[in-house]
C-alpha positions as CSV (number, residue, x, y, z in Angstrom):
1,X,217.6,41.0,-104.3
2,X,214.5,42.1,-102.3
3,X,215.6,45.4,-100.5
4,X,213.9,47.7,-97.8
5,X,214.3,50.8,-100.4
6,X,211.8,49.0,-102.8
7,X,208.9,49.2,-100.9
8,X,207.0,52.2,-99.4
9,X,205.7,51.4,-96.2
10,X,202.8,53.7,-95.3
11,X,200.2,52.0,-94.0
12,X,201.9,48.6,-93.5
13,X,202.6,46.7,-90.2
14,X,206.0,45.1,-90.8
15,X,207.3,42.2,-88.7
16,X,211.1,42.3,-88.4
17,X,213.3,39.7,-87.1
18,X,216.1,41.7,-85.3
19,X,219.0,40.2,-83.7
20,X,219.1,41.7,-80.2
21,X,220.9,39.1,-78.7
22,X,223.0,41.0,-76.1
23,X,225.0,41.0,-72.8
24,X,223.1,42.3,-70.0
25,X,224.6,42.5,-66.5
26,X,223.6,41.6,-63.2
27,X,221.4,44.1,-62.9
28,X,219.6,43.4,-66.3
29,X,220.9,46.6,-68.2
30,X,222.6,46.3,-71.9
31,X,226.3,45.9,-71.9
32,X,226.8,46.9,-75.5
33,X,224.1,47.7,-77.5
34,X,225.7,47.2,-81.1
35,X,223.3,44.9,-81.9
36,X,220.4,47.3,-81.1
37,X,222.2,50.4,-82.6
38,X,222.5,48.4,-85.8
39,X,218.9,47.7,-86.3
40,X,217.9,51.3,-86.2
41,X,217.9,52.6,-89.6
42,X,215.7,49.5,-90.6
43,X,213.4,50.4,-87.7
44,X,213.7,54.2,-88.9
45,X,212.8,53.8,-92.5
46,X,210.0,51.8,-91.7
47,X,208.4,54.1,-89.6
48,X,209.4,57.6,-91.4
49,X,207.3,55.8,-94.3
50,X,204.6,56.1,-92.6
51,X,204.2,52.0,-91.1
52,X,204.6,50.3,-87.7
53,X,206.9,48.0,-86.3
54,X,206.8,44.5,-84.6
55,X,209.8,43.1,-83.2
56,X,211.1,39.7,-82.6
57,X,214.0,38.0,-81.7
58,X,215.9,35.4,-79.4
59,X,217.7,36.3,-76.0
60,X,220.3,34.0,-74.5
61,X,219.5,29.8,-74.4
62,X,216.5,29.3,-72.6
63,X,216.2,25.7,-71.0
64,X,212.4,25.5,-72.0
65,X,209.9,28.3,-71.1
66,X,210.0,31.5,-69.5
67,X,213.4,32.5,-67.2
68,X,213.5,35.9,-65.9
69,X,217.2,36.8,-67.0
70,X,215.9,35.8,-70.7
71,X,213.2,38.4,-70.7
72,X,213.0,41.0,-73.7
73,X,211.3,43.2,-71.3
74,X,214.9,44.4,-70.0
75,X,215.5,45.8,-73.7
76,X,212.7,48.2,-73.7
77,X,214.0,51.1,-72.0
78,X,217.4,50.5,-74.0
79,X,215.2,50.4,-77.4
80,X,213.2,53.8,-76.5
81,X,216.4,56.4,-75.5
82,X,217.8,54.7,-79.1
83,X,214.3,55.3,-81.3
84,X,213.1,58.3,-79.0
85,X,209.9,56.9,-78.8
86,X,207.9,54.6,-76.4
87,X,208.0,51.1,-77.0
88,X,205.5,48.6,-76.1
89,X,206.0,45.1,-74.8
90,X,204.1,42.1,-75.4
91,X,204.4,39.3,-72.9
92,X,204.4,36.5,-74.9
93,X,205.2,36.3,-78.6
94,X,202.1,34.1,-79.7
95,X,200.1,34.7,-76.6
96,X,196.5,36.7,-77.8
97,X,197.3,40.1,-75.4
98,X,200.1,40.2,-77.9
99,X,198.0,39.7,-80.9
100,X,195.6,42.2,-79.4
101,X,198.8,44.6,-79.2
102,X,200.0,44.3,-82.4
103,X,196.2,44.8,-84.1
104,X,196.2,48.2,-82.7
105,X,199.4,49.3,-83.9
106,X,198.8,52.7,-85.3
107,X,201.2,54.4,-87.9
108,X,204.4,55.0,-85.9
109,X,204.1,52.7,-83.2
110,X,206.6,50.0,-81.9
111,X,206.0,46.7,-80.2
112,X,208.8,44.7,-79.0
113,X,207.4,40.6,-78.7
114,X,208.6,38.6,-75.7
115,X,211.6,35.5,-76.2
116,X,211.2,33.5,-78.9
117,X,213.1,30.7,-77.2
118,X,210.9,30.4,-74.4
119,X,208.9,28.2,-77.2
120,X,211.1,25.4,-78.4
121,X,209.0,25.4,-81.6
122,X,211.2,28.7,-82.8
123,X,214.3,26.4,-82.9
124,X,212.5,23.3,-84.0
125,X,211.2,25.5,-87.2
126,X,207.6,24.9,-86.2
127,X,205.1,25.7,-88.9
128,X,202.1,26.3,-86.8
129,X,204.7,28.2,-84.7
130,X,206.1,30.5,-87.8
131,X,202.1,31.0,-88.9
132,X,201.5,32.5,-85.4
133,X,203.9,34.7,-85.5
134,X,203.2,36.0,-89.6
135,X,199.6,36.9,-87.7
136,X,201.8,40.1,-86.3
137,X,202.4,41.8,-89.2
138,X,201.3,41.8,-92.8
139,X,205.0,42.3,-94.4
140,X,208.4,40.2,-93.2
141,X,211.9,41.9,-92.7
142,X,214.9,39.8,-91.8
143,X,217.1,41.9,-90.3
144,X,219.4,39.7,-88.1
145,X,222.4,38.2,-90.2
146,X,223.3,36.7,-87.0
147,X,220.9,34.1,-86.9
148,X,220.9,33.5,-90.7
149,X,222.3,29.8,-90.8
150,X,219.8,28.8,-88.7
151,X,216.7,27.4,-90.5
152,X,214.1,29.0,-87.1
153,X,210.9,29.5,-87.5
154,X,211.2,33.8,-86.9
155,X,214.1,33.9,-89.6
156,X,213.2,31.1,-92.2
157,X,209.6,29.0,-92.0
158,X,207.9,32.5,-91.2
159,X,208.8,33.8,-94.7
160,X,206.8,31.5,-96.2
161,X,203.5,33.7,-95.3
162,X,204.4,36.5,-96.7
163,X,205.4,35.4,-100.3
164,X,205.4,38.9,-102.4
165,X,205.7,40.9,-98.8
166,X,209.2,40.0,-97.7
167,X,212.9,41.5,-97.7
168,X,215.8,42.6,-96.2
169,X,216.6,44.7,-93.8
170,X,219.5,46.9,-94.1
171,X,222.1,45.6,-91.8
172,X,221.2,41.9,-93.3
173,X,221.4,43.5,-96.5
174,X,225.3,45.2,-96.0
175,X,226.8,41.6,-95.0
176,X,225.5,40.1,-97.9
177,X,227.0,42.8,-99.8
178,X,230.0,43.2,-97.9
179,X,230.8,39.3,-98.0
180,X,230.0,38.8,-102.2
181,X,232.2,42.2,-101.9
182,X,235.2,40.2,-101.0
183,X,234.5,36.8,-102.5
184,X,233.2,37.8,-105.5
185,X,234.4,41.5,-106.7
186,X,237.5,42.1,-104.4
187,X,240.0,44.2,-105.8
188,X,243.1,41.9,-106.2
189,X,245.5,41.4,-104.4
190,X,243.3,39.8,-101.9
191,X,244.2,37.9,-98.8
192,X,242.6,35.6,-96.4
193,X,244.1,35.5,-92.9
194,X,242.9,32.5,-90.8
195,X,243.6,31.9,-87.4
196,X,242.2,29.9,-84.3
197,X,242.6,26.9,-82.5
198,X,242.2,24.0,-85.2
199,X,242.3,23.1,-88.6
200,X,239.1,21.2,-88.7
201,X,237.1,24.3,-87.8
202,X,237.9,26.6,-90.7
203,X,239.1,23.6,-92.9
204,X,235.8,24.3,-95.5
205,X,236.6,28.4,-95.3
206,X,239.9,27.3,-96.4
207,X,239.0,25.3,-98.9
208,X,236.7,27.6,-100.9
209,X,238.6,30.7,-99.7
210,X,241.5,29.1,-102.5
211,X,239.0,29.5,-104.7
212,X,239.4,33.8,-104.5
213,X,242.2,34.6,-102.7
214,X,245.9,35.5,-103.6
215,X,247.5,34.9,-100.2
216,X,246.4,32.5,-97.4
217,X,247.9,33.3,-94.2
218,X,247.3,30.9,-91.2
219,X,247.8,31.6,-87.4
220,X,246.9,30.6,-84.2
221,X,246.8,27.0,-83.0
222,X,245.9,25.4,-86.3
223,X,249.2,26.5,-87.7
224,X,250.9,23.5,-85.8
225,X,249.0,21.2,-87.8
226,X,250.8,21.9,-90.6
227,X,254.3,22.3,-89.6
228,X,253.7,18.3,-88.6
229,X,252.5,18.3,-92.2
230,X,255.7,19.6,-93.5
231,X,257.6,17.1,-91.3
232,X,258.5,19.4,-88.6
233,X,258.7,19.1,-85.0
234,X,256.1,21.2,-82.9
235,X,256.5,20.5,-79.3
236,X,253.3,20.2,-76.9
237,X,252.0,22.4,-79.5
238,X,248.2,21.9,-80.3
239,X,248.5,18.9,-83.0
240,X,245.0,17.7,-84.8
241,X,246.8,14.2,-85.9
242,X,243.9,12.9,-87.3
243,X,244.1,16.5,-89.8
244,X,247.6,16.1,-90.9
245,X,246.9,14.8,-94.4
246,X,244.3,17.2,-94.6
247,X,246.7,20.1,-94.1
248,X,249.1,18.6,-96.8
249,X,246.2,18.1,-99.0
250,X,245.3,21.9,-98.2
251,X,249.1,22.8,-98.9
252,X,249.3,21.0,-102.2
253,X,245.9,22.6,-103.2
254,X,247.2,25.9,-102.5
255,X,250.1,25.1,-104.8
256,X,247.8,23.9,-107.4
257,X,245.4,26.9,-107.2
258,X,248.5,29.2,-107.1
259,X,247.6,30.6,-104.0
260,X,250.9,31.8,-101.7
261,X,250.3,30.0,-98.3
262,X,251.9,31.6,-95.5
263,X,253.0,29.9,-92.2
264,X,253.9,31.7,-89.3
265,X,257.9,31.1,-89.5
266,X,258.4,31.6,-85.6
267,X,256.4,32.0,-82.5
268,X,256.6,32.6,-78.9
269,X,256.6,29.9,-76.7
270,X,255.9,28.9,-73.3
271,X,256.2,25.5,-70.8
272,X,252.2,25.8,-69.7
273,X,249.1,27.0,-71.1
274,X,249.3,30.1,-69.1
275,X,250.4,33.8,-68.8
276,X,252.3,33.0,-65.6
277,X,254.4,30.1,-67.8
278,X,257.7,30.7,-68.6
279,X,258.5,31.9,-72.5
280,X,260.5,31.6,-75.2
281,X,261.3,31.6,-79.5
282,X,261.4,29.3,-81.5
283,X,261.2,27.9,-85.3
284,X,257.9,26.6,-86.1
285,X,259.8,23.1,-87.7
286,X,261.7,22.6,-84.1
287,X,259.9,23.6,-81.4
288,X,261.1,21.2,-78.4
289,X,259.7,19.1,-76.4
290,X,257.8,20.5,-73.3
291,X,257.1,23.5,-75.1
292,X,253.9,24.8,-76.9
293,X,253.4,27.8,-79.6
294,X,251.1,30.3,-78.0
295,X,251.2,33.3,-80.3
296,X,252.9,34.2,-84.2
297,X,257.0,35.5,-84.0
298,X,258.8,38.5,-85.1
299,X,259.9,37.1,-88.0
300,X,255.7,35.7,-88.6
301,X,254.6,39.0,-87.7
302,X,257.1,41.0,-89.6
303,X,256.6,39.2,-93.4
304,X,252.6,38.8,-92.5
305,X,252.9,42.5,-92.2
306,X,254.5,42.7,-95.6
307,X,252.0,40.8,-97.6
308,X,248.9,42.7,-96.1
309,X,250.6,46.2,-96.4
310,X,251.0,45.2,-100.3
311,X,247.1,43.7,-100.5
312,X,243.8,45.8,-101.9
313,X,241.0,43.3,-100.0
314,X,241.7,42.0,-96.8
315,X,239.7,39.3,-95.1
316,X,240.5,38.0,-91.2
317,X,239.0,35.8,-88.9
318,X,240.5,34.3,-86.3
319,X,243.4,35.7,-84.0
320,X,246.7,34.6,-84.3
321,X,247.8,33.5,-80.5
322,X,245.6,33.4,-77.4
323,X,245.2,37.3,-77.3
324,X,243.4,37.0,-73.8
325,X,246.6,36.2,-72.0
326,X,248.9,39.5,-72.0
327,X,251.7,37.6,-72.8
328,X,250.6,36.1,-76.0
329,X,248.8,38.8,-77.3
330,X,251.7,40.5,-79.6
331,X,250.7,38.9,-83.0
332,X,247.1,39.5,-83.2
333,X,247.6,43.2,-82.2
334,X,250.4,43.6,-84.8
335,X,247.8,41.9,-87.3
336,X,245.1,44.3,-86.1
337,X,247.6,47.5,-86.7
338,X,249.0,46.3,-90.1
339,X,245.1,45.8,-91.2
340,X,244.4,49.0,-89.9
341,X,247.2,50.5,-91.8
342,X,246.5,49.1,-95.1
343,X,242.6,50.2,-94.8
344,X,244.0,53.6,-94.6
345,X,245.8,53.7,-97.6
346,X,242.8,52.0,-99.1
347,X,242.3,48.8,-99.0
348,X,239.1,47.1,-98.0
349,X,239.2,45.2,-94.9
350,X,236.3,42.7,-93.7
351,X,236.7,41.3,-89.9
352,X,234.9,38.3,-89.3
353,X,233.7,35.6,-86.2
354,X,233.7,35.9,-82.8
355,X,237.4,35.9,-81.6
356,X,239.2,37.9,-83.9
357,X,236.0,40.8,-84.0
358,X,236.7,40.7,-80.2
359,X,240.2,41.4,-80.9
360,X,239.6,44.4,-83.1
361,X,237.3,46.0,-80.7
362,X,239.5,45.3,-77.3
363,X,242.3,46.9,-79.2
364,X,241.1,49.6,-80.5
365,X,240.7,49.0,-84.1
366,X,237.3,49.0,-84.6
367,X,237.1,52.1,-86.8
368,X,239.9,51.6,-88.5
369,X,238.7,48.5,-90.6
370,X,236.3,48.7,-93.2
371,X,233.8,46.3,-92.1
372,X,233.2,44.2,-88.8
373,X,230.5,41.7,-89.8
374,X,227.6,41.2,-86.9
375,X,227.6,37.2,-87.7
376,X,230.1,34.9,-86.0
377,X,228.5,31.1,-87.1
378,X,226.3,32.8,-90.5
379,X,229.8,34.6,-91.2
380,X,231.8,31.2,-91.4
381,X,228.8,29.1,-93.4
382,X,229.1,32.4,-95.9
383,X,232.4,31.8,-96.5
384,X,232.7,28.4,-96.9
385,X,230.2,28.8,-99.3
386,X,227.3,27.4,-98.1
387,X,223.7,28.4,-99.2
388,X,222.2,30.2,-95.5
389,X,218.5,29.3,-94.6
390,X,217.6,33.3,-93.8
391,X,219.3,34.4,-97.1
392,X,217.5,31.5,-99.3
393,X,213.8,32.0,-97.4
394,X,214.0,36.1,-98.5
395,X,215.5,35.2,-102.3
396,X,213.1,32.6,-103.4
């Protein structure tokens, strides 16, 4: 695997696709700045090697051309206190004052390139596009794990021009290793804890997750599914009727795989989609009529607890309830806390996709797992083991 610590860079002008897709607010400042923080020690090696640094990446989803609340300009400042240097700014990623720029780089030297998305050729994978944008640097780094299911022309096509000049960065570089770390070498036993709305969504994770795990745990919405699998009654409950064979099938491949599938045994209840609705208990196989699961039991929360407590390599993604209403937010924090727990005592926990990372940092447990992985949609086509564009473009 082509890594940043097997090349010297002295001398060289590297291009790095960096994912610095962030919240800004009304006022166009940074939000959080993970994603910037994360790309520093790329940036940093880079230049203490003696090399300079072009930057590219996306912003938000531009309808087509330039839109002022898109701009990569409103990262510079942000960039500089981080690097404690001055960045420069190009105004347009292929436009020739950027070329210009990015010829004069001396040894040390950052420029940060304009929105790739204000051309619709960075989406489309453009060839012409992806050659314009190798004329910035004359070595590739793909830095942004984020983007890597997406065959674009900055994180796939432009690898192409730089065929013995090309690697990872190393944030793309520790979710690759952190993701083969649990799929492939995790210290047993391991368990996969799925959550979210429906089975359809996470039905290929699943799927190959039996493959490598020990214990499946589902949660959340999806869970429903397959009570009405196992013949049970769920309610208003969120149903996928078209998915109920699937989730026998998935039950019966469990069984054949030898995996221990865990259903939520109980969950809280409640007459409306809403944290003013009225609650209640219930058995997941009779939950009546008028009434919908909205987060995981005692009982679900108490033997989930168990099995993780017991586990050496923990993988979540997806919360358990709808954590953003205070009412139904009991099970994922009691997940969160039990994962927490286990890491401590030393297992090796990998937190995974948009809702359930959110989770883990609005409650506090962001230290206290092992890994949060920076890729929601590359995450999810990692683990159902599909082959990702940005991974592929850098290997070959």
């Amino acid at each position: 695997m082509k890594q940043l610590d097997h090349f010297n860079f002295k001398g060289k002008k590297v291009l790095i696709r960096v994912d610095y897709n962030v919240p800004l607010d009304e006022n166009f400042k940074v939000t959080n700045n993970s994603r910037i923080t994360a790309s520093l020690p790329t940036i940093n090696k880079i230049l203490s090697d003696g090399g300079s640094v072009v930057l590219m990446s996306h912003l938000g989803r531009p309808k087509g051309g330039y839109e002022e609340k898109f701009s990569l300009k409103h990262l510079v400042n942000e960039l500089e206190v981080h690097l404690g240097r001055n960045v420069q700014f190009a105004p347009d990623c292929i436009g020739e004052e950027g070329f210009n720029m990015s010829s004069k780089l001396n040894e040390g030297e950052v420029l940060l390139l304009e929105n790739l998305r204000f051309y619709k050729e960075e989406e489309k994978g453009d060839l012409a596009f992806s050659e314009k944008l190798a004329k910035h640097g004359d070595f590739y780094v793909n830095d942004a794990f984020g983007t890597a299911h997406r065959a674009h022309a900055s994180t796939t096509i432009v690898a192409r021009f730089f065929p013995d000049s090309k690697c990872f960065g190393y944030l793309m570089l520790k979710e690759i290793q952190t993701i083969e770390k649990v799929l492939k070498l995790g210290q047993k036993p391991i368990t996969a804890i799925i959550g979210g709305a429906k089975v359809s969504d996470k039905v290929l994770i699943i799927e190959n997750l039996l493959e490598k795990v020990d214990h499946m745990m589902i949660g959340g919405g999806m869970a429903y599914t397959f009570f009405r699998a196992k013949g049970g009654e769920t309610g208003n409950s969120l149903v996928e009727e078209d998915r109920i064979e699937l989730a026998t099938n998935l039950i019966e491949l469990a069984r054949k795989k030898g995996v221990k599938l865990h259903l939520p045994e109980d969950s809280i209840i409640a007459d409306a989609f809403s944290n003013e609705a009225n609650t209640g208990y219930s058995n997941n196989m009779n939950i009546q009529t008028g009434w919908m699961g909205l987060d995981i039991g005692h009982k679900a929360i108490s033997s989930f607890t168990e099995v993780i407590k017991n586990s050496k390599t923990i993988l979540w993604n997806g919360p358990m309830g709808v954590f953003e209403m205070e009412k139904f937010k009991t099970g994922t924090i009691a997940i969160a806390q039990a994962i927490a727990d286990a890491t401590e005592k030393g297992a090796f926990s990998l937190i995974g996709g948009g809702d359930s990372v959110a989770a883990v940092k609005q409650f506090g447990f962001a230290k206290k797992v092992s890994y949060i992985s920076t890729g929601g949609g590359a995450m999810l086509e990692f683990l159902e083991g599909k082959e990702l564009p940005g991974i592929k473009a850098i290997t070959d």
